[in-house]
N, C-alpha and C positions, 0 to 999 in steps of 0.2 A: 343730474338735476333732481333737487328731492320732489316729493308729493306722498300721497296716501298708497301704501304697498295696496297691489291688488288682492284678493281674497275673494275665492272663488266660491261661488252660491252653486254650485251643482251638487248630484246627489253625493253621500260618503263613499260609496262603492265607485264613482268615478275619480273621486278626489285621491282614494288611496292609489289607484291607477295610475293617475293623471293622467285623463285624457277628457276631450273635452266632452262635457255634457249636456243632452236637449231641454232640462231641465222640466221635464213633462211630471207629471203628479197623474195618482200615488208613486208611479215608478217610471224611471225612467225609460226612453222608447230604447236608448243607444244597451242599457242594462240587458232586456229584455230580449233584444237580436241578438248579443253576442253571449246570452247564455247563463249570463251572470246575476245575482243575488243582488239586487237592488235595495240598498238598506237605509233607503230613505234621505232625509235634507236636517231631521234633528242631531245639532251636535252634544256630542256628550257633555254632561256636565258632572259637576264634583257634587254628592249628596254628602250636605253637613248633618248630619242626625242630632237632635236637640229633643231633647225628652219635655212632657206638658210641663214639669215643674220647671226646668231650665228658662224656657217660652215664658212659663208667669212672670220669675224672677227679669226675667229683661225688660219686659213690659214695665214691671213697677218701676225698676229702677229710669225708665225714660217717661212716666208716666207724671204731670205735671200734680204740686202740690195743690190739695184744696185750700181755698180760701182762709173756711168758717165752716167747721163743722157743726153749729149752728144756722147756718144761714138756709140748711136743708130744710123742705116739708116736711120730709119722713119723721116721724114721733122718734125720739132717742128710747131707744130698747125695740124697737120695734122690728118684727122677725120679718124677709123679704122671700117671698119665694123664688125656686130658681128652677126655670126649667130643665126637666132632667137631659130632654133631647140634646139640649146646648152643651152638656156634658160630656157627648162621644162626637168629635167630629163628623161632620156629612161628607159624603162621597164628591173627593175634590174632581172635577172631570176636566181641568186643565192639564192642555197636553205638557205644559213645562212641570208640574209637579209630580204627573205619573210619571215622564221621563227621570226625572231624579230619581224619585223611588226603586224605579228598574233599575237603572243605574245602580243604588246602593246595594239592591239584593243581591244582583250579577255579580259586583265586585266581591259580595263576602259569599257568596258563595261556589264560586269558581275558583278554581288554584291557579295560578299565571298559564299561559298558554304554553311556556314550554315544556310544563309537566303535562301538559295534553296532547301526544300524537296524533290527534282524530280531526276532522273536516268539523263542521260547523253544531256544539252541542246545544241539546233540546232548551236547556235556557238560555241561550243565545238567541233564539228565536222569537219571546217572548216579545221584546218590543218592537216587532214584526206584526204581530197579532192584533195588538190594543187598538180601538180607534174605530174598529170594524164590524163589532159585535158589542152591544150592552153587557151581557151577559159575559163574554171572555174577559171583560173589561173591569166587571167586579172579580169575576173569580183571578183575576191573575194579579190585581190589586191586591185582595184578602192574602194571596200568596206571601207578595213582595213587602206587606207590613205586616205579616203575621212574624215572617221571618227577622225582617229589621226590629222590629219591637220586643222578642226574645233576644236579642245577642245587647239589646238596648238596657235590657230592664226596663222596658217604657210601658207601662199599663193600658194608657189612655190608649198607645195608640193601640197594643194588642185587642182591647176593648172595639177598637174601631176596624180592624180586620175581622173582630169575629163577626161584628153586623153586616161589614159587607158580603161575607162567606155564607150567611141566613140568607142577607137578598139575592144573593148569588141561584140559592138551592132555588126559592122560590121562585125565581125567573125561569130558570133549568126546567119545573115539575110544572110550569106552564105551560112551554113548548111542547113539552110531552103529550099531556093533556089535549093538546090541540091537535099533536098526530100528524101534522101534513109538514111536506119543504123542513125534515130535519137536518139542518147543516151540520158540516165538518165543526162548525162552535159548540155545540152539544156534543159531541165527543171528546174535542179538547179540554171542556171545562171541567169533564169527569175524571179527566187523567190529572188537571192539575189539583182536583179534591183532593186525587190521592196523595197527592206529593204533601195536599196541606195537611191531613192527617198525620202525616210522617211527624210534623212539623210542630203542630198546635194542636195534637192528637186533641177527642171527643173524650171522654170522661167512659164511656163504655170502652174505649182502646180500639183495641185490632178489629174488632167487629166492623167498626165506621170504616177502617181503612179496606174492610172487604167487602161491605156495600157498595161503593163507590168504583171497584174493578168488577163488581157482577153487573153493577150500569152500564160501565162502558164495553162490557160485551154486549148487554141488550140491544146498546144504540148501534153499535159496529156494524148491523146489518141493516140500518135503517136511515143511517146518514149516507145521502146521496151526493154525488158529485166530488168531483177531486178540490184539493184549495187552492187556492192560486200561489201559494208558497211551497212548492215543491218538497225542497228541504225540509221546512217542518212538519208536514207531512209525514214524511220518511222518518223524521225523527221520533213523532208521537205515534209511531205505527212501532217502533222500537219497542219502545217502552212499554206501551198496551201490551206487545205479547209477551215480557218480561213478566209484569205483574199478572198476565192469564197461567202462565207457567208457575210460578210462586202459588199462584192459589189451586192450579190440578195438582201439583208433587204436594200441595199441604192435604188433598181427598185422594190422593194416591188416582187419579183418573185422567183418563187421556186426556190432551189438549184439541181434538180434533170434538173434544161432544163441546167445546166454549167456541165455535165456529173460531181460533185464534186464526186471526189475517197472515197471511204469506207477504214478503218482502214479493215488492214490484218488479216482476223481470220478464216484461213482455221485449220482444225485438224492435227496439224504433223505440221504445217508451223513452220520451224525457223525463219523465220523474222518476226512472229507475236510477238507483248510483251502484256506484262501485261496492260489492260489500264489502264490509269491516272486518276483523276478523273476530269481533263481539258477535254481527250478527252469522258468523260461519257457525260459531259458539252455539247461541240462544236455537237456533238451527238443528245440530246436535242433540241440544238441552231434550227440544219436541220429543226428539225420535225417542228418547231414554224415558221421558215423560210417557209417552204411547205406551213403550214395552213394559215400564211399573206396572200398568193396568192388565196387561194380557199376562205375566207373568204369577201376580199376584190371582187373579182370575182361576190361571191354571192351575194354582199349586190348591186354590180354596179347592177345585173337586177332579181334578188331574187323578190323582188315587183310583176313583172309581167311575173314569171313561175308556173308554176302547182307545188304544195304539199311546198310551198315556206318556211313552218313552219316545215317541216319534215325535210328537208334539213339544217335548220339554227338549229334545236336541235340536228340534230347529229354534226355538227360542234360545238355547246355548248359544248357538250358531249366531242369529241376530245379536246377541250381547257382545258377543266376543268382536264379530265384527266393527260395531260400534264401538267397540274398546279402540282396536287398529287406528278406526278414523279418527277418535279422539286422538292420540296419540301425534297421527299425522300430520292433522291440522293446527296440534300443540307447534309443532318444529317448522309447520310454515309461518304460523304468526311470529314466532321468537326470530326469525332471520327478517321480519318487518319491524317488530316491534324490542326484540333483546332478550335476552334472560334476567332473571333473578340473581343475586348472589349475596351470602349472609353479612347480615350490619356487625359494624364492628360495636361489642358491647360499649362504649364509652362514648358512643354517636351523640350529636345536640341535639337529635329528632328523638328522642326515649326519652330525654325526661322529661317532658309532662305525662309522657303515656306510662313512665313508669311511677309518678307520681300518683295517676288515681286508678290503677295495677299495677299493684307494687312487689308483687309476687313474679317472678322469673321463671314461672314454670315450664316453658316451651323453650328448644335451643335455641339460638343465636336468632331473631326474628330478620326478616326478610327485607331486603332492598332493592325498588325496578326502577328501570331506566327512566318509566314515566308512571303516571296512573291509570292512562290507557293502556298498558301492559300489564299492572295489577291487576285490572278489571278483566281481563278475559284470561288472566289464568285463575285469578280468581271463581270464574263459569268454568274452567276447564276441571279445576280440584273438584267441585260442587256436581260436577256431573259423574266422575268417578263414583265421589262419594255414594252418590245413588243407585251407583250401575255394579260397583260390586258385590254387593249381597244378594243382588237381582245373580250373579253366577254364582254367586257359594249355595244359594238356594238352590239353580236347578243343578248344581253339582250333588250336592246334597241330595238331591232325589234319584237323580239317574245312580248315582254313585260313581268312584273317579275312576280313570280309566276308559269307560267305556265310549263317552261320547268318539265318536268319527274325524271330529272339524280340527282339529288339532290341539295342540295343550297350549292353554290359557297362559302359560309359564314363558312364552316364546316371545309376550309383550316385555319382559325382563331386559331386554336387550333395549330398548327404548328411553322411559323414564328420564323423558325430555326437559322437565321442568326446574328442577335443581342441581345446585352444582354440587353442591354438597351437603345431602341430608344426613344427618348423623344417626334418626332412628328408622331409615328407608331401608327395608333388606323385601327386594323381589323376590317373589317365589322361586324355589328353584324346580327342576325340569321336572325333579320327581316325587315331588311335595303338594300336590291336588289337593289340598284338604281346608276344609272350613278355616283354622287358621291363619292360612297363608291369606285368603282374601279379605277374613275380617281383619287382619293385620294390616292388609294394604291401605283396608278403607277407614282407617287410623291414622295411618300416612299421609292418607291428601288431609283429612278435616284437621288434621296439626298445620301441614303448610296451610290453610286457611289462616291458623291463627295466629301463624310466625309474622301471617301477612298486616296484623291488625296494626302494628305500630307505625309504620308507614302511612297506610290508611288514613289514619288521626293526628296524623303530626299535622300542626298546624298550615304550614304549606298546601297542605291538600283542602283547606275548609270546610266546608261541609258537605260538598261532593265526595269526596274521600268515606268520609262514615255513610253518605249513603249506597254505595257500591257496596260497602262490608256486611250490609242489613240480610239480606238473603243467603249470601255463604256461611254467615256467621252461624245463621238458626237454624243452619242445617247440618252441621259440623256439631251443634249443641245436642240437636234432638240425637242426632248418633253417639255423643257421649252419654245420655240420658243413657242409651237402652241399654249400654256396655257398662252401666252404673261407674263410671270413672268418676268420683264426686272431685279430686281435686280440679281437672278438666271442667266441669260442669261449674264450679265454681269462679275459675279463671274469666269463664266465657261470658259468666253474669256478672262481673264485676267491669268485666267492657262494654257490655248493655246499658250498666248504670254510667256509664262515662260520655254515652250518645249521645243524651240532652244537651252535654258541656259542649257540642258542634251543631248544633242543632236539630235533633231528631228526640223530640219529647218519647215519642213511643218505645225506646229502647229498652224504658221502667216495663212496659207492659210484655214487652219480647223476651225480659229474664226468666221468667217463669213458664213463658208458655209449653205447654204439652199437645203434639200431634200424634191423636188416638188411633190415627191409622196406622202412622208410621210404627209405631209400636208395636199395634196388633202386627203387621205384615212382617218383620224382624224376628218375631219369638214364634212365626208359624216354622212347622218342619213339617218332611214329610211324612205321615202316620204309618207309608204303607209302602215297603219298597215295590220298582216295576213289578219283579216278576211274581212276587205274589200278586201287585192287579191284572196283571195278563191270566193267570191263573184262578182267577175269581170272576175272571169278565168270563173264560170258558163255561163255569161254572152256570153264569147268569146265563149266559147264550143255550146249556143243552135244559135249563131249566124255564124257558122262554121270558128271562126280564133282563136282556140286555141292556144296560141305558145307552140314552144317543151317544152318535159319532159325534168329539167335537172337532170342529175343523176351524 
C-alpha cells in the first residue's frame, strides 16, 4: 500500500547506526549513555559557491525592467552615495548558511576518508563547536570563508572573512581583559587563528602565525574546565602541542619552559583515547625537542666544566636511546598503518606537481597507503632530522670510540621506513665519524621531500600541504646549512606551489632563516675532553674551579 516513506528526525549518529533515538537537544541522551559522538539533527547539505559578481549577474538578469527612466526624482547625472558597509556582507548567524559554509570548507579541504586511516579529524569537529560560543562562531567562520573564498577567487567574500577575523580578535582581547571564567572557546579560537594565518596569512607573514601559538600557550593554563566534546578536545590538544613544538625546535628550547599539555591518560578518564601513532610520534618529537636545549647548553660551555665527558655520554646515551625508540615505534606504526614504496615515474598524481616543480631532482618520490601514514613518518623523518647532529656533535666532542653505550652504527640494521632508498647507505660498524651521521641526516630530509608529491596531489587537498609545512622547513633549514643550493632550491619552489592548495604562507616560509639552527650546526667543539679535565686540574690547584654542572 503506497503512502509517504518514513524518514527519520533522530540525531545523524543514530541514523548512521540505525537505532532508535530520544531525540533530546543539544545531544542526544541514547548518544551520550552509550559513549558515542553525538553529531547533532543538521543534515548536510551541498554548498554551491557563487562569487559577489555571479550573485549580481543573476539578480539583474531576474530583476524586472524600469518603466521610465524619466519618471525618477533623482536629477539625471546626479552621483548617489552608497554605503560602504553594505559593501562587505554582515555576519550571517543562520544556522543553514554557516552549515553550508562548513560544509564547503570540510569538503575542500579534507581528502576522502579512505585516504585517512585515523578516528575523527580536528576539522571534523568544527560544526560541533558553532552555535555555543560568539566568539568560536566568528573565528571558525572567518576560517571556512577565508578558505572558500581563496580556492574561489571571490574577493567580497575573502573581504568579509577578514572582518569577521578583526571581530573575532576583538571579542578574544575582551575576555582576556576581563580575566575571569576563561573558557575552552578562547583556546580554541587561538588555534584556529593559526590555521587562518596559514591560510590568509597577515602581511607581516610568520610573525602573526607565532603570535597566535604564544596565545594559546598563555591561555593553556588559564582555561578551566574540560568541554563537553571530548574528541575535540583531544584533538585541539593535538595540534596546540604540534605548533608549541614547531616554535621550541625554531629557539632550539625545550618544550617543557611553553608549559606544552600532555595527552590525557588518567585511569577511568573518558576523555582519554587510544593514542595514534602521530601522537606516539609528537611524543618522541618532546623528548628530542628537550635534549636540543641540554645538548646545545652543553656544548655552549661543556669545554670548561668539571666531568665534561660524563656529561656529554650520558646525553650520547639519551640520544641514541631515543634513536632505538624512534626506530621502534617506526615499525609498530608501519604494521598499523603500512610502508612507503617508490611511485612509478609516469604516475597521474606528478603531473601537476611536476608542473609547478618541474625539476626531478630527488629519486623516485614516495607513495603511502594513506596520508595518515605519510603524516607520521613524515614526524618520524623530522625527528631524525634533528636528533642526528645532536650525536655527530657529542661524538664530535667526546671523539669516536670512546663512549661506553654502544655504537650508534647498530641502528643500521633497522632503517624501517623505506624499501628502497637509492641514496640510503648506514653507517657502518667502524665508520663513527661526522660524515656517516651528517650523511644520514640527508637521508631522512631527502625522504621528506620524496614525500612532497604525494602530499600535493590533488587527492589529498589542502590537508595534505599542510602536514608538509613543518617537515618541509626543516629538511630546508638543513639544506641551508650544508649549502646544497640545488636542494635548497627544490624546496622553495614547493613553498611557492602552497598557495595553489591553500596555504598562502608558503611565499613567506621560502626564505625563511632559523638563527639558532644555524648558529647550533656550525658550533664544534673548541677543546677536546682531556685537555678540559687537564685545565679543570689546573683551575682546581689554582683555586678557580668553575661549578659542577649537573
Amino acid at each position: 500500500m503506497g503512502g509517504i516513506p518514513f524518514k527519520s528526525t533522530g540525531c545523524n549518529t543514530c541514523r548512521r547506526r540505525k537505532v532508535k533515538c530520544d531525540e533530546a537537544k543539544p545531544e542526544c541522551l541514547r548518544c551520550v549513555k552509550n559513549g558515542h559522538i553525538c553529531t547533532g539533527y543538521e543534515r548536510q547539505r551541498v554548498f554551491i559557491h557563487k562569487s559577489a559578481s555571479a550573485v549580481n549577474d543573476s539578480q539583474k538578469a531576474q530583476r524586472p525592467k524600469r518603466k521610465d527612466v524619466a519618471q525618477s526624482n533623482r536629477p539625471a547625472g546626479a552621483i548617489v552615495a552608497i554605503d560602504p558597509v553594505e559593501q562587505v556582507p554582515r555576519f550571517n548567524a543562520r544556522l543553514e548558511v554557516r552549515s553550508q559554509l562548513l560544509a564547503s570548507f570540510i569538503n575542500s579541504f579534507l581528502p576522502p576518508a579512505q585516504l585517512l586511516k585515523t578516528n575523527k579529524n580536528l576539522y571534523e569537529t568544527l560544526p560541533d563547536l558553532v552555535g555555543g560560543s560568539p566568539l568560536l562562531d566568528k573565528a571558525v567562520i572567518s576560517l571556512c570563508s577565508a578558505f572558500v573564498a581563496k580556492n574561489n577567487r571571490d574577493d567580497r567574500l575573502l573581504q568579509y572573512s577578514t572582518k569577521l577575523y578583526s571581530q573575532a580578535m576583538e571579542l578574544l582581547h575582551g575576555k582576556i581583559m576581563m580575566g575571569k571564567g576563561l573558557g575552552k572557546d578562547l583556546l580554541y579560537a587561538t588555534i584556529i587563528f593559526q590555521v587562518y594565518e596559514l591560510i590568509n596569512c597577515s602581511p607581516s607573514g610568520f610573525p602573526a602565525w607565532l603570535a597566535h601559538v604564544q596565545g594559546s600557550n598563555a591561555l593553556i593554563q588559564q582555561c578551566s574546565g574540560r568541554s563537553k566534546e571530548a574528541v575535540a578536545e583531544n584533538l585541539f590538544l593535538r595540534q596546540l602541542r604540534f605548533v608549541i613544538l614547531c616554535d621550541a625546535i625554531g629557539k632550539r628550547k625545550s618544550p617543557w619552559r611553553y608549559n606544552i599539555p600532555t595527552r590525557s591518560s588518567e585511569p577511568g578518564d573518558k576523555n582519554a583515547l587510544a593514542p595514534e601513532p602521530i601522537d606516539i610520534f609528537i611524543d618522541i618529537l618532546i623528548e628530542c625537542t628537550a635534549l636540543i636545549e641540554e645538548v646545545d647548553t652543553f656544548l655552549g660551555q661543556g669545554y670548561v666544566v668539571r666531568g665534561s665527558r660524563r656529561v656529554g655520554e650520558r646525553l650520547l646515551h639519551s640520544c641514541l636511546s631515543l634513536e632505538d625508540k624512534l626506530h621502534n615505534t617506526c615499525i609498530w606504526m608501519q604494521t598499523k598503518l603500512g610502508v612507503p614504496s617508490p611511485l612509478p615515474r609516469d604516475a597521474s598524481i606528478l603531473r601537476a606537481f611536476r608542473t609547478a616543480v618541474p625539476k626531478d631532482f630527488f629519486s623516485q618520490p614516495l607513495n603511502f597507503p594513506s596520508l595518515t601514514c605519510a603524516e607520521s613518518h613524515l614526524i618520524y623523518w623530522t625527528t631524525l632530522v634533528l636528533l642526528y647532529p645532536l650525536i655527530n656533535q657529542l661524538f664530535d666532542f667526546i671523539s669516536p670510540g670512546l663512549s661506553q653505550f654502544g655504537s650508534p652504527a647498530s641502528t643500521s640494521s633497522y632503517y624501517p621506513s623505506i624499501e628502497t632508498a637509492e641514496t640510503s647507505t648506514p653507517p657502518s660498524t667502524g665508520t663513527q665519524n661526522q660524515v656517516d651521521f651528517i650523511a644520514l641526516t640527508a637521508v631522512y630530509a631527502t625522504e621528506v621531500c620524496r614525500a612532497a608529491a604525494y602530499c600535493l596531489q590533488p587527492n589529498m587537498k589542502a590537508l595534505g600541504g599542510q602536514m608538509l609545512l613543518a617537515p618541509l622547513s626543516q629538511s630546508t633549514q638543513f639544506f641551508q646549512v650544508e649549502q646544497s643550493s640545488e636542494k635548497i632550491k627544490w624546496c622553495q619552489a614547493v613553498f611557492m606551489h602552497l598557495p595553489q592548495v591553500g596555504f598562502a604562507i608558503g611565499v613567506f616560509l621560502k626564505d625563511m632563516v632559523w638563527p639558532q639552527y644555524r648558529l647550533s650546526q656550525k658550533r664544534r667543539s673548541p677543546t677536546p675532553p682531556e685537555q678540559v679535565d687537564e685545565q679543570y686540574q689546573q683551575d682546581m690547584a689554582a683555586g678557580e674551579a668553575p661549578a659542577v654542572l649537573t
